[in-house]
Structure formats: structure tokens, C-alpha cells
C-alpha positions in Angstrom: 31.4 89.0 78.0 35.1 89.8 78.4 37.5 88.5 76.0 40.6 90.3 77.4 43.4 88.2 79.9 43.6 89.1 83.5 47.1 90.6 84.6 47.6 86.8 86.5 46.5 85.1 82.9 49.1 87.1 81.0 51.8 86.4 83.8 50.3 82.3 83.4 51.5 83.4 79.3 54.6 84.1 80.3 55.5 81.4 82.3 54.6 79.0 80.0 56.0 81.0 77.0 59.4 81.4 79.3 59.7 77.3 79.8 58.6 76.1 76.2 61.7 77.8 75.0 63.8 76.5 77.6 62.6 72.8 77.1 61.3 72.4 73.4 64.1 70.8 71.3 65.2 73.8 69.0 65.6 70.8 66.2 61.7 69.6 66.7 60.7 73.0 66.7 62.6 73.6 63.4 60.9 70.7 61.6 57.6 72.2 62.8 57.9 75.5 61.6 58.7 74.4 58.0 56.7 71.8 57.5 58.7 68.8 57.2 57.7 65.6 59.0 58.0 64.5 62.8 58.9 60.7 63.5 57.7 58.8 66.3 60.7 59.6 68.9 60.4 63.6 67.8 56.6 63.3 68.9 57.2 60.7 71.7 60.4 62.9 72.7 58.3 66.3 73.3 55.7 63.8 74.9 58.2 62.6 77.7 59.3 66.5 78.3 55.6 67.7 79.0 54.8 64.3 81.1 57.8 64.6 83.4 56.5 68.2 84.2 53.1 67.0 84.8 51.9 68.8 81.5 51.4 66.3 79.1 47.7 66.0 81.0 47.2 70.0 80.8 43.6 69.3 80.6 43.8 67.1 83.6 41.8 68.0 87.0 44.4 68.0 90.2 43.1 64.8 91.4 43.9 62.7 88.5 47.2 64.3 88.8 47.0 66.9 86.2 47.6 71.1 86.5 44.1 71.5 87.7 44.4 74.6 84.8 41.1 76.8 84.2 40.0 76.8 80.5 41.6 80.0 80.0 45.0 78.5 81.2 44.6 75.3 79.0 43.9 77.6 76.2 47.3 80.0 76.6 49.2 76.6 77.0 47.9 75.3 73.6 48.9 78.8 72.1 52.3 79.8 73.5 53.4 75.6 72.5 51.7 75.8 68.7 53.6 79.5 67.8 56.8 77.9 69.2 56.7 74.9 67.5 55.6 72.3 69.1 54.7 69.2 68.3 50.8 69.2 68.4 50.1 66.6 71.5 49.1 63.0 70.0 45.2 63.6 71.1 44.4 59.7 71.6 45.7 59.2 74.8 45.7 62.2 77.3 42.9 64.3 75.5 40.4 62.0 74.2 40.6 58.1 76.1 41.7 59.6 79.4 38.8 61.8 80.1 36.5 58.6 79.5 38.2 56.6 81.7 38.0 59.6 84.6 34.5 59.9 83.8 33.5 56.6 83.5 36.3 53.8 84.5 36.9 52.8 88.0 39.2 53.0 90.9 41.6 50.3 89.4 41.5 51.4 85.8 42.6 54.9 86.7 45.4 53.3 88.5 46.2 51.1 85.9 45.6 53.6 82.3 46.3 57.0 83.9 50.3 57.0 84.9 51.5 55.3 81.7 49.6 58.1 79.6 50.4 61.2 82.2 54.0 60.1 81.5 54.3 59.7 77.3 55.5 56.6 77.8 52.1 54.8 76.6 51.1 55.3 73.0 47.1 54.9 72.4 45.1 54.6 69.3 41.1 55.0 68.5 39.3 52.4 66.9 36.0 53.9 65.8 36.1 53.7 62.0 35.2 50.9 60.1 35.0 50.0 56.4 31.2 50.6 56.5 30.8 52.7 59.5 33.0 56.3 59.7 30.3 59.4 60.5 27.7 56.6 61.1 29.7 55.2 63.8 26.1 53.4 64.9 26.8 50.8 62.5 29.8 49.8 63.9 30.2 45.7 62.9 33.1 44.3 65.5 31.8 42.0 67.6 33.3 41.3 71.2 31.4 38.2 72.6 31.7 38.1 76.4 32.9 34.5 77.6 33.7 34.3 81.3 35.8 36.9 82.0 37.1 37.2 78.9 36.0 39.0 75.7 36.5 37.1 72.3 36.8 40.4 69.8 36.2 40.0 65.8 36.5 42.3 63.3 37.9 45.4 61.0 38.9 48.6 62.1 40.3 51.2 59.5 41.5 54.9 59.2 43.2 54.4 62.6 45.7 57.1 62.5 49.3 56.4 63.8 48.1 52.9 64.7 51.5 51.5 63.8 52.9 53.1 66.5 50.1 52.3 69.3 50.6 50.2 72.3 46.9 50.4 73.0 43.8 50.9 71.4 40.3 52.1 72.5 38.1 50.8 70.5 34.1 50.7 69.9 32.7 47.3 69.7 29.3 45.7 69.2 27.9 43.8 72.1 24.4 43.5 71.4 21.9 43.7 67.7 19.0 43.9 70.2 17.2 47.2 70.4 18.8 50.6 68.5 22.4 50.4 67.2 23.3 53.0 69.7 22.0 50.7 73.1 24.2 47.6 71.8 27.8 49.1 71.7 30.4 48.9 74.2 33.9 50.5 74.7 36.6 48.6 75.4 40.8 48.6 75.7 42.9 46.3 73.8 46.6 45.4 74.2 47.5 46.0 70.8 50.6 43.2 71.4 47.8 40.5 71.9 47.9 38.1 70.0 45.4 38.1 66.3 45.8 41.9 66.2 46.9 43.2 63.0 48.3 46.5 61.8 48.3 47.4 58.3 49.4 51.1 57.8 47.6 52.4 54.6 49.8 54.3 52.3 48.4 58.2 51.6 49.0 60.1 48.5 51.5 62.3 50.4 53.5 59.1 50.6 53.2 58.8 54.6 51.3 55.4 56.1 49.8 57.9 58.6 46.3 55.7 58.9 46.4 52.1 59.2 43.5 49.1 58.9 43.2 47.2 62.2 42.5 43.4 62.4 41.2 41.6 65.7 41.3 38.2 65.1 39.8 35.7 68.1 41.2 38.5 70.5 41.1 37.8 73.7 40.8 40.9 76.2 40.0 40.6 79.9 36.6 41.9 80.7 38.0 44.4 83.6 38.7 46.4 80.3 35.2 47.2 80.1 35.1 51.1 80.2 31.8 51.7 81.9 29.0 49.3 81.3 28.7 47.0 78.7 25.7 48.2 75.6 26.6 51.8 77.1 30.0 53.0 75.0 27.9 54.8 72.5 27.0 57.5 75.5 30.6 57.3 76.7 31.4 57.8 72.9 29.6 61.1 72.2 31.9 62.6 75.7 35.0 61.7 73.6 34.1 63.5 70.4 33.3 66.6 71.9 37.2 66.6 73.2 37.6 65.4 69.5 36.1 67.8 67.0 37.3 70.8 69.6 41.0 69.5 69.3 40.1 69.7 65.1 39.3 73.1 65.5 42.9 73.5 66.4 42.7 77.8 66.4 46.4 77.9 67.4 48.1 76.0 64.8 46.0 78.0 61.9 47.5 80.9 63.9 51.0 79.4 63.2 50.5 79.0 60.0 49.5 81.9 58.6 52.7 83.3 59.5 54.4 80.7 57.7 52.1 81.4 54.4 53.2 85.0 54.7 56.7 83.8 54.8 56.2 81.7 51.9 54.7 84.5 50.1 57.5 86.7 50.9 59.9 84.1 49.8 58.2 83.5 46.7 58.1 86.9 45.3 54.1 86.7 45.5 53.7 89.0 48.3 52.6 91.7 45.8 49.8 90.0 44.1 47.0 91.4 45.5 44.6 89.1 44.7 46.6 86.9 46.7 46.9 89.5 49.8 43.5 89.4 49.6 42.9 85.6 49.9 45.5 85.8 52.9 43.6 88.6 54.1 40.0 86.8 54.3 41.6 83.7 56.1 43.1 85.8 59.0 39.4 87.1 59.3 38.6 84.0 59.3 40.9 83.0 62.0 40.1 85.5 64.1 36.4 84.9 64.3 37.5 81.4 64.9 39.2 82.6 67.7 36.8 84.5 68.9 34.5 81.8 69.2 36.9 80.2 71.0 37.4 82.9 73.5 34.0 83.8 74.2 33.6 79.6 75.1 36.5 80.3 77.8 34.5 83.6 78.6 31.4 81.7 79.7 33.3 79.1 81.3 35.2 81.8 83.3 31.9 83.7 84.1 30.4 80.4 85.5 28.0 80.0 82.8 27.0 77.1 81.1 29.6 76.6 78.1 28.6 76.7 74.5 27.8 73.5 72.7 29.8 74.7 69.3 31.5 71.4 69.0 30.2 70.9 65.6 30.8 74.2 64.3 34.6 74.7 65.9 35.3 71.4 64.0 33.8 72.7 60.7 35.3 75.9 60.3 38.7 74.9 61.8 39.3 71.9 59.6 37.7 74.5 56.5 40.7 77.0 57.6 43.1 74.1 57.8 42.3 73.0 53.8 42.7 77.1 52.5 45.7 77.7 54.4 47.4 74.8 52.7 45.5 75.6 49.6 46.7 79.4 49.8 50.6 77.9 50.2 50.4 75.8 47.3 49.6 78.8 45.0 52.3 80.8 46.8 54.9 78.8 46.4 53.6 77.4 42.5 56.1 74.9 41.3 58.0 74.7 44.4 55.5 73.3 46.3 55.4 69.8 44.2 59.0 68.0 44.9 58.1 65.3 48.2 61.2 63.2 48.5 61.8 62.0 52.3 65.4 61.5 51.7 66.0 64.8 49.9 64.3 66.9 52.7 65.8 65.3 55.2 69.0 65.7 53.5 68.4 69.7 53.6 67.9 69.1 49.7 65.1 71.1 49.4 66.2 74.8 50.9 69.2 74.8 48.4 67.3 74.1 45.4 66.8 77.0 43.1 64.3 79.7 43.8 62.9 77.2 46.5 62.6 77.4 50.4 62.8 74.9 53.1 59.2 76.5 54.0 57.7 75.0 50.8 59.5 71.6 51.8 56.1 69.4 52.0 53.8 71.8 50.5 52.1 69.2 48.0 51.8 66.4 51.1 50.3 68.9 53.7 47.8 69.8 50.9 46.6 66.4 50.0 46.9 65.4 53.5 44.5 68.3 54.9 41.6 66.8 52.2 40.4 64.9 55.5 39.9 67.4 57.9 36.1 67.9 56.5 35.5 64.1 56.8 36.8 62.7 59.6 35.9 63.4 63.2 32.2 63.4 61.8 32.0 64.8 58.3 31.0 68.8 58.1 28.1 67.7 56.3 26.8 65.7 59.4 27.8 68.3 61.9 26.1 71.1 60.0 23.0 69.0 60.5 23.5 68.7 64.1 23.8 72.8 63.8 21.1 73.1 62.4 18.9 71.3 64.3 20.5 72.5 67.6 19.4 76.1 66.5 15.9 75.4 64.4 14.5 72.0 66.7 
């Protein structure tokens, strides 16, 4: 197993390194590295960049006009954008629906989805959770009733993260109680402007309507939206959240942000403390095995092996590392970390107030906001089972 970059790899770094500096707003970028919060143009705006250069699709094989980038190349991409501040890539479009629709869509509905989300100009959003059915997503309750060509859709989706913003929606949809939950679902894509669709964003404790509830009410969608075959979404499902609980594990943002905890530290006169040096210390061990694990999936990919099926267990101790880094800035920056006021922030408020840094800015937010990362996507408690029985049968 070889974990170090060829010479070609590290000039791939470079390149990419040279042109994320040259293209990524400075004032996006600034936002990012302290914390404070990104609107829809700021994450549409980076979007458009990487789509007019044919990047927003890194993942992308050449013939669904992507980079055609080895693993190890999709990897240093990821990297050299998170430690320079970029937005991370909204996932729900080019990362997760687009390889289903590759997989499994046809001719015309590659033609159709693809461009828009290439380009940044299409904003998508998943509907998988509902009220009674998050890491049981077998129980899912929306009904889509085929009549002629048309679907009539019914039902609640919730948790649907940045689903005020979405032109579309890919949503998982009941299309049959006969047999195993599994056998009757279906996936299908909805025009979020049709009418009897509903948004309700669903406000957070860190004040921020990032999740919404999703109503379909009598929707009518063609049937061409049919991803697949109908009662066969729940096997086009599982493909998605693999892409899914990989892009939770999210190695190069922790990386990121440990740097920024250590400025915060620094800042806060803490630095000293070693018990708290010693907390910091643990994590970056932490993140290094992390990355490691990473790295030796790109290894076997590069070798021609079969790649590791660590899914589960990238999600589970990323999203763990995401909750004590936050955790770790909170007692860092003590009372600093509490004030949230949108206007104030944005107003440069909080780097002038006293003994405070623009680095604690949303401290208290990203804190109560990171209590997720062990739920959704398939709660750890779930995915350690599917561990466990991967390695004990």
C-alpha cells in the first residue's frame, strides 16, 4: 500500500491549488475561514465558477462531461478547495442525484438533468426523510399513484436541507405496500415550482431555517421522471448514500478547522492550557487516522483493487470529529463564543468587541448545528451495526 503522491499528483496539487486562488472570491473565502454564514448567491456564486470550468462535476466520468479525474485527483481537489476556503459543494445535485441518474436514468434524462447541474445553475434537494421514517428510510409513507402518464404524489417530506432554495427535488416515494417495504419504493424528480408543493423552512436553534418540511399536495409529475424502474428506487437509493455518508466524512474541512481552533486558542489566551493542548492534540490524531483511511481507499482504487466498503465508518468518525472540533472551540473561546446576531456579524460587530475575535463569530450556532452529524445520513448507531455485521456475519 502506498500512501505517498506521485510527482504528476503533486503537480495535479498544484494546479489546482494555483487556480482556486486565482478564481475563489477572496470575500467567500473570508466568510469561510471564520465561520460566519454563506447565503445562497455566495454558495450559488462559487457554484457557477467551478461549472463554467467543467469542475463543479469533479467526480464526473469524461463522457458525462466531467474531468474524468482518478480518485486520487478528486481527493487533492476536495483538499486544496476546503484549506482555501471554499464553499463546500452543495452535495444534492452533482455528488449525490447525478450519479443515479448516470447509473440508472436514460439517454433523455441525462440530456435533460445533467447540463443544468454541470453548470450551477440548477439547485436540487433530497427528499428521503419523513416524520416517521429518517434512518428507517423503508418506511417511507408518500404515495405517488401512477395515472397514465402522470404520477399523482401525496405526502410529507421533512429535514430537507436548503429546500427553500431548490428548484428540484429527488425524492423517494412509495409505489407499492405489496411484498417488503424495500421492493415497493420508487425514485422520482419533482419540479419543486409545481403546483401543491410546499416549503416550510424549519427554524434551528442556531437561528438559521437550514432544513425545511416538504408538502406534495395532488402533485402531478410526468412519469418520464421515473429514475430507473418503478418499486426499484430503494436499490438505486443505497448507490446514493454511499456518495452520501463519504461526503459526511468530510476529512478536508476537519483539516481546515483545526487550524482555525488553534487560532482561536491562540487568540483566546488558552493556548497554554494543557489540558486543552491535549484535547487538540487527540483530535489531530484523530484526523489523521481519518485520513488515513481515506488515503489507503484511494490506494486500493489506484492499485486496481477492489475499494473498501468503509462508508459507514468514514461517516461515523467524520461527523464524531466534526461535533469535538466545534465542541473544542466553544471551550476555547468561553464566553465569546455565545453572542449569534446576523446583523451584528455581518456588520463586522463581532471582531471589535472586547477580548473577542471574528473567529469566534458563530461559535455557539456551529456547535448546536454540528448535533446532527451523528443522526442524519443514517444515524452512527445504525451504521455501527452495519460494521459490525460486515466484519462478524
Amino acid at each position: 500500500m502506498d500512501l505517498a503522491f506521485t510527482p504528476e499528483e503533486l503537480a495535479f496539487r498544484d494546479d489546482i491549488r494555483s487556480w482556486v486562488r486565482a478564481n475563489l472570491p477572496q470575500e467567500i473565502a473570508q466568510k469561510v475561514h471564520s465561520g460566519q454564514r454563506l447565503t445562497r448567491d455566495d454558495m450559488q456564486r462559487w457554484a457557477k465558477i467551478l461549472g463554467s470550468k467543467g469542475w463543479l462535476g469533479y467526480g464526473w466520468p469524461k463522457q458525462f462531461g466531467g474531468p474524468g479525474w482518478t480518485a486520487v485527483q478528486k481527493h487533492l481537489f476536495e483538499e486544496e478547495c476546503a484549506l482555501a476556503g471554499a464553499p463546500r459543494i452543495v452535495p444534492f445535485g452533482p455528488v449525490m442525484v447525478a450519479p443515479v441518474i448516470m447509473a440508472f436514468g436514460n439517454a433523455e434524462q441525462h440530456q435533460r438533468f445533467l447540463p443544468g447541474i454541470a453548470s450551477g445553475e440548477v439547485w436540487w434537494s433530497q427528499g428521503y426523510s419523513e416524520p416517521g421514517s429518517g434512518s428507517d428510510l423503508a418506511s417511507v409513507k408518500t404515495r405517488a399513484e401512477r395515472q397514465g402518464n402522470t404520477y399523482i404524489v401525496n405526502g410529507q417530506k421533512t429535514w430537507t436541507t436548503l429546500g427553500q432554495h431548490g428548484d428540484w427535488i429527488f425524492c423517494l416515494v412509495r409505489t407499492s405496500t405489496e411484498g417488503k417495504p424495500q421492493t415497493g419504493i420508487s425514485f422520482l424528480l419533482i419540479d419543486m415550482k409545481s403546483p401543491g408543493v410546499t416549503v416550510r423552512p424549519i427554524k434551528l436553534l442556531d437561528g438559521e431555517c437550514e432544513v425545511n418540511e416538504v408538502w406534495f399536495d395532488n402533485v402531478e409529475v410526468p412519469a418520464e421522471n421515473l429514475i430507473g424502474e418503478e418499486n426499484k428506487g430503494w436499490t438505486y437509493a443505497k448507490h446514493l448514500l454511499s456518495h452520501e455518508r463519504t461526503n459526511i466524512a468530510d476529512v478536508n474541512r476537519a483539516k481546515r478547522e483545526l487550524e482555525r481552533l488553534k487560532r482561536i486558542a491562540q487568540a483566546e489566551g488558552v493556548w497554554d492550557d494543557l489540558r486543552l493542548r491535549d484535547q487538540i492534540a487527540l483530535l489531530e490524531v484523530d484526523i489523521v487516522a481519518l485520513e488515513m483511511l481515506v488515503l489507503r481507499v484511494l490506494s486500493a482504487e489506484k492499485s486496481g483493487k477492489n475499494s473498501l466498503d468503509i462508508a459507514g465508518l468514514l461517516k461515523i468518525k467524520g461527523s464524531e470529529i466534526q461535533q469535538r472540533y466545534t465542541e473544542l472551540m466553544m471551550l476555547a473561546a468561553g464566553p465569546f463564543s455565545l453572542p449569534f446576531i446576523f446583523e451584528a456579524m455581518d456588520a463586522g460587530w463581532q471582531g471589535d468587541f472586547p477580548g473577542g475575535s471574528v473567529d469566534n463569530a458563530p461559535l455557539a450556532a456551529n456547535y448546536f448545528n454540528m448535533r446532527k452529524t451523528t443522526i442524519y445520513g443514517g444515524s452512527n448507531e445504525v451504521q455501527r451495526n452495519i460494521v459490525a455485521q460486515t466484519l462478524l456475519g
